[in-house]
C-alpha positions as CSV (number, residue, x, y, z in Angstrom):
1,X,-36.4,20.6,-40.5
2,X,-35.8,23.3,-42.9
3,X,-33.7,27.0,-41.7
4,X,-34.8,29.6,-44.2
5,X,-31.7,31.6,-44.4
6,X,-31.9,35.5,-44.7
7,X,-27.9,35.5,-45.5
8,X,-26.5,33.4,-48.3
9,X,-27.2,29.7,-47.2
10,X,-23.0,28.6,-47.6
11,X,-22.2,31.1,-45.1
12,X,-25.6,29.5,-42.5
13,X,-23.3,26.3,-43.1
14,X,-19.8,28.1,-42.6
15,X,-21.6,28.6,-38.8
16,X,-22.4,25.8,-38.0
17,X,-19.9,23.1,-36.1
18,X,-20.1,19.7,-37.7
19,X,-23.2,17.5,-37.4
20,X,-24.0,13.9,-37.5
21,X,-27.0,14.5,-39.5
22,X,-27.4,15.7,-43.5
23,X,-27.6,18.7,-43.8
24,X,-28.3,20.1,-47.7
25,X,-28.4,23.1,-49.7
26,X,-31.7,23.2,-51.6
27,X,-33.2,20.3,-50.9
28,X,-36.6,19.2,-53.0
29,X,-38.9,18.9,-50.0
30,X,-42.2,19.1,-51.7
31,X,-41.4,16.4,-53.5
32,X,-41.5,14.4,-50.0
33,X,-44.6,15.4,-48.9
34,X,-47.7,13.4,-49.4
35,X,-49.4,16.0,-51.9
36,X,-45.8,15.4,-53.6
37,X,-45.7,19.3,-55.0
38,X,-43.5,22.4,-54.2
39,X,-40.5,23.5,-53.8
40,X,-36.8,23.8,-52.1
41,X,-35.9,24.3,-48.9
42,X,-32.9,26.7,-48.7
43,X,-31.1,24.2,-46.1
44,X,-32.8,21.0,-45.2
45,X,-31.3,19.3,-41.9
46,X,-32.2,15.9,-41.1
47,X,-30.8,15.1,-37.6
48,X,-28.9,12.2,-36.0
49,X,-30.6,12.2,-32.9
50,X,-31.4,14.8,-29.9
51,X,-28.1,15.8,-29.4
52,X,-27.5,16.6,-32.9
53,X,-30.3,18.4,-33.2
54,X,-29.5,19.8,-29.5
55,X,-25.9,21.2,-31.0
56,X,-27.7,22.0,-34.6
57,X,-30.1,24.4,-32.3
58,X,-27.5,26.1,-30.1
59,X,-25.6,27.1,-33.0
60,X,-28.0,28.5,-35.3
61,X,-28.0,32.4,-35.8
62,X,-31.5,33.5,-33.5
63,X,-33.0,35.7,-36.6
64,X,-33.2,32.2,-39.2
65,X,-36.6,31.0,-38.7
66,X,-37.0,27.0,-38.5
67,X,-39.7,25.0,-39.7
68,X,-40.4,21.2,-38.5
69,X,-41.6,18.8,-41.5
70,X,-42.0,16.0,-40.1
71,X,-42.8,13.3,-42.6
72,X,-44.8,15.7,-44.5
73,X,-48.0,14.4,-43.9
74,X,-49.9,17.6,-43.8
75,X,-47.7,20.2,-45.4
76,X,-48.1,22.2,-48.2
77,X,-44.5,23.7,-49.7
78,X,-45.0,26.8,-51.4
79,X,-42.7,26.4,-54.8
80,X,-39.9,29.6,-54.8
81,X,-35.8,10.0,-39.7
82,X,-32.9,9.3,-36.1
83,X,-36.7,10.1,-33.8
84,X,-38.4,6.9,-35.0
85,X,-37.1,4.8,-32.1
86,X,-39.9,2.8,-30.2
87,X,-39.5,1.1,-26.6
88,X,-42.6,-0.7,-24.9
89,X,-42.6,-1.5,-21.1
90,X,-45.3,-3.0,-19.8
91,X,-48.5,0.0,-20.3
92,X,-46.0,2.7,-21.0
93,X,-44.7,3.4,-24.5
94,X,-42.0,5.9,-25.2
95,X,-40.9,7.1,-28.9
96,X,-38.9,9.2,-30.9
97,X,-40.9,11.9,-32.2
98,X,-40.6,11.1,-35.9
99,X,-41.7,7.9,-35.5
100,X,-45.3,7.3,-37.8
101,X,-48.5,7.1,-35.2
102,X,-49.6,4.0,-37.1
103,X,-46.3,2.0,-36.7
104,X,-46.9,3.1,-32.8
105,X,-50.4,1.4,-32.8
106,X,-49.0,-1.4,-34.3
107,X,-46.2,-2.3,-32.1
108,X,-48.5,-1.9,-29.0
109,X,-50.9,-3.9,-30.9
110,X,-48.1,-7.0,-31.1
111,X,-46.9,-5.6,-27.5
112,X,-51.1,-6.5,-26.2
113,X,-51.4,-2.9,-25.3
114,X,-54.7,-1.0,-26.5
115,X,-55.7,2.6,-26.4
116,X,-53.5,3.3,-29.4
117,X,-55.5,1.9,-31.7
118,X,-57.2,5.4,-33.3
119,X,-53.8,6.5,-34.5
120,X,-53.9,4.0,-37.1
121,X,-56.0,6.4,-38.7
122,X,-53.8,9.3,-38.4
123,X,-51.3,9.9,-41.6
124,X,-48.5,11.7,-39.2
125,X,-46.1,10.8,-36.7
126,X,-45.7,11.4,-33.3
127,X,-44.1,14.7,-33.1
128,X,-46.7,16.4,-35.2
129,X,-49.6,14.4,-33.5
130,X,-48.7,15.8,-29.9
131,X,-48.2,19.4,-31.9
132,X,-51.8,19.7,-33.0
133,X,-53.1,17.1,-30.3
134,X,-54.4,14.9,-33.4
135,X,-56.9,12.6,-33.0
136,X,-59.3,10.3,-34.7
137,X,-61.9,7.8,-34.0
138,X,-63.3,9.4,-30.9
139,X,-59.4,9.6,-29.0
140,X,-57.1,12.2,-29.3
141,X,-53.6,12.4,-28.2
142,X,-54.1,13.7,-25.1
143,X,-55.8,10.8,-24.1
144,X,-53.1,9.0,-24.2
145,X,-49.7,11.4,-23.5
146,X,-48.3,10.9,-20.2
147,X,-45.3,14.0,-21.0
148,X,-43.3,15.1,-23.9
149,X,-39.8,16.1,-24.6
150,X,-39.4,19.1,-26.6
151,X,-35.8,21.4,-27.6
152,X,-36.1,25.5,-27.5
153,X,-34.1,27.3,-29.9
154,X,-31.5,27.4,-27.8
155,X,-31.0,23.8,-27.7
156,X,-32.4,23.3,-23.9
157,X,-34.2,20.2,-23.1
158,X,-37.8,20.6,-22.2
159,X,-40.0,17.7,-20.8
160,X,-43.7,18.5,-20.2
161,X,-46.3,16.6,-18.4
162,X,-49.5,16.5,-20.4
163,X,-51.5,18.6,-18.1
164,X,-49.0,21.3,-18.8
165,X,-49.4,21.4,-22.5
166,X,-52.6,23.3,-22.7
167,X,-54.1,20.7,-25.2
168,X,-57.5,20.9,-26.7
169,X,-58.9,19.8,-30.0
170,X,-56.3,20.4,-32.5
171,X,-54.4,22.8,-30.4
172,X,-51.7,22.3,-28.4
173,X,-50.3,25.2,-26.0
174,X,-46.4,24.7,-26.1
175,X,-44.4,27.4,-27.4
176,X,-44.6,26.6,-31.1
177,X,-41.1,27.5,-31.4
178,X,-40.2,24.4,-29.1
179,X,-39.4,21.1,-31.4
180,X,-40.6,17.6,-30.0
181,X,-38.0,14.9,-30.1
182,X,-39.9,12.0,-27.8
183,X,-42.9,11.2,-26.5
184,X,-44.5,9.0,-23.2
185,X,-47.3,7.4,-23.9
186,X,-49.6,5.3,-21.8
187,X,-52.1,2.1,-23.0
188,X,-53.5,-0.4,-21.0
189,X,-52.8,-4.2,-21.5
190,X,-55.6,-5.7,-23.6
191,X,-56.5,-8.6,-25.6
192,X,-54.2,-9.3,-29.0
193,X,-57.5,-10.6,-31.0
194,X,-59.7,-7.7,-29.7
195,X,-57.0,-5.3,-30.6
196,X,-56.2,-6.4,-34.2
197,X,-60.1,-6.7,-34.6
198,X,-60.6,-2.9,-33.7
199,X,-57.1,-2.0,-35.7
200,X,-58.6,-4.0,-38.9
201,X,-62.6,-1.7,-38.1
202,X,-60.6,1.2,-38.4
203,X,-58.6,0.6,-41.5
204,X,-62.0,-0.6,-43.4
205,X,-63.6,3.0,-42.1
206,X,-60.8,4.9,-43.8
207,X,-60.8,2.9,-46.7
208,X,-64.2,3.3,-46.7
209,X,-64.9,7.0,-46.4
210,X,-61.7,9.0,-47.2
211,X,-59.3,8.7,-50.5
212,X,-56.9,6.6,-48.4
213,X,-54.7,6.3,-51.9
214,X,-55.1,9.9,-53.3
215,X,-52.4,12.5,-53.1
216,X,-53.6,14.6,-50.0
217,X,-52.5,15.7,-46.7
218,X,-55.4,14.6,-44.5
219,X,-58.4,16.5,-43.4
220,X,-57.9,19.6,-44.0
221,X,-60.0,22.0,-41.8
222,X,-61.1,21.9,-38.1
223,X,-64.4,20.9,-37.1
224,X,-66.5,24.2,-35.9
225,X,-68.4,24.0,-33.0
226,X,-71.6,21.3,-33.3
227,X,-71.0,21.1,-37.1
228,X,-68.6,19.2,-39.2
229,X,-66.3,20.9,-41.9
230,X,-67.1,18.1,-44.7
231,X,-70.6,18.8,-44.1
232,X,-70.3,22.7,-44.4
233,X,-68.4,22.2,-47.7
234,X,-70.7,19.6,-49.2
235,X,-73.5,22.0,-48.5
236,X,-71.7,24.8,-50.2
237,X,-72.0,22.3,-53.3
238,X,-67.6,22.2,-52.9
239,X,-67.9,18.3,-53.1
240,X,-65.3,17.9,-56.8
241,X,-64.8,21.1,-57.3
242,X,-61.5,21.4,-59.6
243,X,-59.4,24.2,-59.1
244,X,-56.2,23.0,-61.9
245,X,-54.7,19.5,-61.0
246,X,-55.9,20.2,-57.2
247,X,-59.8,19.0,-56.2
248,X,-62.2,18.5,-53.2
249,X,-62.5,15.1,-52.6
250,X,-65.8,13.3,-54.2
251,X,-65.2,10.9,-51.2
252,X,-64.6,12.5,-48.3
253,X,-65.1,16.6,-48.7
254,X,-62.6,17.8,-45.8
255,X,-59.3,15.9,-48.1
256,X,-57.9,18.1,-51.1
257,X,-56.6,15.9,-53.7
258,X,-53.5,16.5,-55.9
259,X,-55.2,14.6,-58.7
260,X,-51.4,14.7,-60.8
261,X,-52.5,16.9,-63.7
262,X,-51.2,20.3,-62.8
263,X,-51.7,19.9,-59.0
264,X,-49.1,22.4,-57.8
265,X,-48.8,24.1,-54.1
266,X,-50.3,27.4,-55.8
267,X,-53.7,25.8,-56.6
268,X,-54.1,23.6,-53.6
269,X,-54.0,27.1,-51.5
270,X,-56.4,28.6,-54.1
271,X,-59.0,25.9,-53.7
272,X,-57.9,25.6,-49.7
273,X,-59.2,29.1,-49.7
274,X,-62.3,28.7,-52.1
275,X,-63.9,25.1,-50.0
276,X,-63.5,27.7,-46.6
277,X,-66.8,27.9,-46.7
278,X,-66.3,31.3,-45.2
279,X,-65.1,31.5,-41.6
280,X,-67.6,28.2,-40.2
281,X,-64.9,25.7,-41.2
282,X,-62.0,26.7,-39.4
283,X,-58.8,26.8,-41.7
284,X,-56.3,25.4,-39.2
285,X,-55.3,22.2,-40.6
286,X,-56.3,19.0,-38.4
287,X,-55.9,14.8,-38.1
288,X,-58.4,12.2,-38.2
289,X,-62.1,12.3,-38.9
């Protein structure tokens, strides 16, 4: 979670009562995020838990903005893990929200539980997957989210039944200023072999058709309606084009690469802007296929 600060960041910390968690001054986040570019956060705090975060929330001056990183997975930092707990009972599944949606699918895999399998294909974790109702593979997280527990910004406690959450594809209706700490999820008991089998499908279709072991963040734009976005960029002849060390995947045209030779935050946006392909592919960032 990062607090920009619009006072000096030593007197944010002078506010604040003592936390579990770290919290640092100028912290190198865009070094943690998958395209591995950017730059600092003003104060980075990684909490201890929901009450940590709880007090961290309740305390924090109402005009500094938050943002929630997550594990970085499809972030972009402009230059200038307590969550990842997992219990299984019987169909049900409930998780901390930073936990990654392909450990999930994994452990209910072990557990005999399918109908998690599609976020194996999904480079986030759970928090972020519920916040743009990610999904992959023909499922999407609402297929599968029985409620959610979220924190306002003034440290309340918020749980939300799925129905309530206004989710559609890649959109999720909750107060974006809410932070999800857990979710409920439910699978249904299924065969180990026939689970593994479809687990192993998917893995060979990423591998397959996206630059699974490339510097990017995941597909990058929404599909329009009754088109695909890789299919609007490959017909706008986007497929490799180079802007710096940033370039449009020759694999999969929806992933911007950070190919390593010069690939900072500045030209990623550039060529995030020029692969648009006008307004058909929608420039909200998505999950999955």
């Amino acid at each position: 979670m990062i607090a920009a600060c619009p006072r000096p960041t030593a007197d944010l910390i002078e506010l604040l009562p003592p936390l579990r968690g770290q919290l640092i001054t100028n912290a190198p986040i865009g070094k943690q995020t998958w395209f591995g570019v950017g730059g600092l956060a003003e104060t980075l705090f990684r909490p201890a838990g929901a009450a940590d975060l709880s007090v961290f929330l309740s305390a924090l001056p109402p005009e500094v903005p938050i943002t929630v990183i997550g594990v970085g997975s499809n972030l972009l930092i402009r230059l200038g893990r307590g969550f990842a707990g997992i219990e299984i009972e019987r169909d049900e599944v409930r998780v901390g929200a930073a936990l990654l949606d392909r450990i999930l699918a994994f452990a209910a895999a072990d557990a005999g539980i399918g109908g998690f399998e599609f976020l194996s294909g999904i480079p986030g974790s759970i928090g972020g997957s519920v916040r743009m109702n990610a999904g992959a593979y023909g499922r999407e997280i609402k297929d599968v989210l029985v409620s959610a527990t979220a924190l306002d910004r003034s440290g309340r406690t918020h749980t939300v039944d799925c129905q309530e959450m206004g989710l559609s594809y890649r959109h999720c209706g909750v107060d974006p200023s809410w932070i999800f700490v857990e979710a409920r999820l439910r699978g249904m008991a299924g065969d180990r072999a026939a689970i593994a089998s479809r687990l192993t499908e998917i893995r060979a279709a990423r591998e397959a058709t996206q630059p699974v072991r490339a510097r990017t963040g995941g597909s990058t734009f929404k599909n329009p309606p009754s088109d695909s976005a890789w299919r609007l960029i490959d017909a706008a002849g986007c497929r490799g084009l180079v802007c710096g060390g940033a370039m449009v995947s020759e694999k999969h045209t929806n992933f911007l690469v950070n190919t390593g030779r010069g690939g900072e935050a500045a030209r990623l946006r550039d060529l995030r802007s020029r692969a648009g392909v006008g307004d058909r592919a929608d420039r909200s960032p998505q999950s999955g296929n």
